[in-house]
Structure formats: structure tokens, C-alpha cells
N, C-alpha and C positions, 0 to 999 in steps of 0.2 A: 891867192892865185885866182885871176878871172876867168873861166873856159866860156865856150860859147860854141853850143854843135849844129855842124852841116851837114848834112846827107852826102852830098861830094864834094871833094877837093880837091884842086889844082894848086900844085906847088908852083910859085911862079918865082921865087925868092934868088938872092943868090947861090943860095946850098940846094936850090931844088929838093928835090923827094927828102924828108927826114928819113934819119937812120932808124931803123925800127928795132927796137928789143921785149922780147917778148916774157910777161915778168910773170904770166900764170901761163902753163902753157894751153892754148887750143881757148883760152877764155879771155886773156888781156895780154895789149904792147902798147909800147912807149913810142914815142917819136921824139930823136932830138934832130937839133942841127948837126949836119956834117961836119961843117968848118968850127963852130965854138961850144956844141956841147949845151947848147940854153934846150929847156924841153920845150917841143913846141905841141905836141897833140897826143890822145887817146884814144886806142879803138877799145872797147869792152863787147864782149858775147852777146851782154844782154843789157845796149843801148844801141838803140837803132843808128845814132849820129857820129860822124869821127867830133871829137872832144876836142876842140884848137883852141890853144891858150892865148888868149885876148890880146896881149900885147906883142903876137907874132905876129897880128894884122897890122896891112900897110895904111888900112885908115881904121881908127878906135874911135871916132865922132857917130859914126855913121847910127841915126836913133834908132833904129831897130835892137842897137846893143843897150837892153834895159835890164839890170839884173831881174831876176824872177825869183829864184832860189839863193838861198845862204847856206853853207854846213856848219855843223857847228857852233850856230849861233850863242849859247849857252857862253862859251869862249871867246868869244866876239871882242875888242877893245871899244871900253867905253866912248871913246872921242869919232868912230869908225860909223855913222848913219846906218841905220839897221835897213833889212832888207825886208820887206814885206812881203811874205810868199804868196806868189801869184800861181795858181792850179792851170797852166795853160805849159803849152809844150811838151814832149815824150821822154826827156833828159832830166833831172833833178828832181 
């Protein structure tokens, strides 16, 4: 899964605002779509940015979207170009 965080965000989609479920309470919630249930974003306590999952943007070209961070890498699939972590940004 790709996220990619904003400081603010405008739901502008067909489902508007995701549905929000809150999965620790007062610390983390989810965001899905209204209409089909796909997740779209994260708020966490202690990340300044909402977490919006990449492929809920209406455009995924845009270069600004460069990974920076991987998790998990250890796990990673061989054939999958490894991510080089880059120390810039407040998220990952």
C-alpha cells in the first residue's frame, strides 16, 4: 500500500468525506469510502499529516509523489525495486 500525507484535505470524490472509524480510541481512525468500502486515509495522534492512500488520488503521476520510506523492507519481494530511504519529511 502506497500513502502519501497532507496537512489538509478536501474530499472532492464521488463519496465525499470518508467514513471514519476510529480503531484506537482518542490515538488513531480509518477512512473508507462510503459507497465501496476501499480505505482511503489515516489520521494517527502522533503524525502531523492525514495518511491518504495513493491510489485514491485523482492523479498518481504528479513527481512530487517519490517514495521516501519503505516498511518492512526485510519482507520486501525480490522483483519489487527497493526504496531508498530519504530523511526528509515528518511522516515515515
Amino acid at each position: 500500500m502506497w500513502w502519501v500525507g497532507f496537512e489538509k484535505v478536501t474530499w472532492t470524490g464521488e463519496g465525499g468525506e470518508p467514513t471514519w472509524y476510529e480503531t484506537f480510541e482518542g490515538e488513531a481512525k480509518r477512512g473508507f469510502c462510503p459507497a465501496c468500502g476501499s480505505r482511503l486515509a489515516a489520521i494517527d495522534s502522533d503524525i502531523p499529516e492525514i495518511g491518504t492512500n495513493v491510489t485514491a488520488l485523482d492523479n498518481t503521476s504528479c513527481p512530487d509523489l517519490v517514495p521516501i520510506h519503505a516498511s518492512f523492507r526485510d519482507n520486501a519481494v525480490h522483483w519489487l525495486p527497493s526504496v531508498q530511504k530519504v530523511e526528509h519529511g515528518t511522516a515515515g
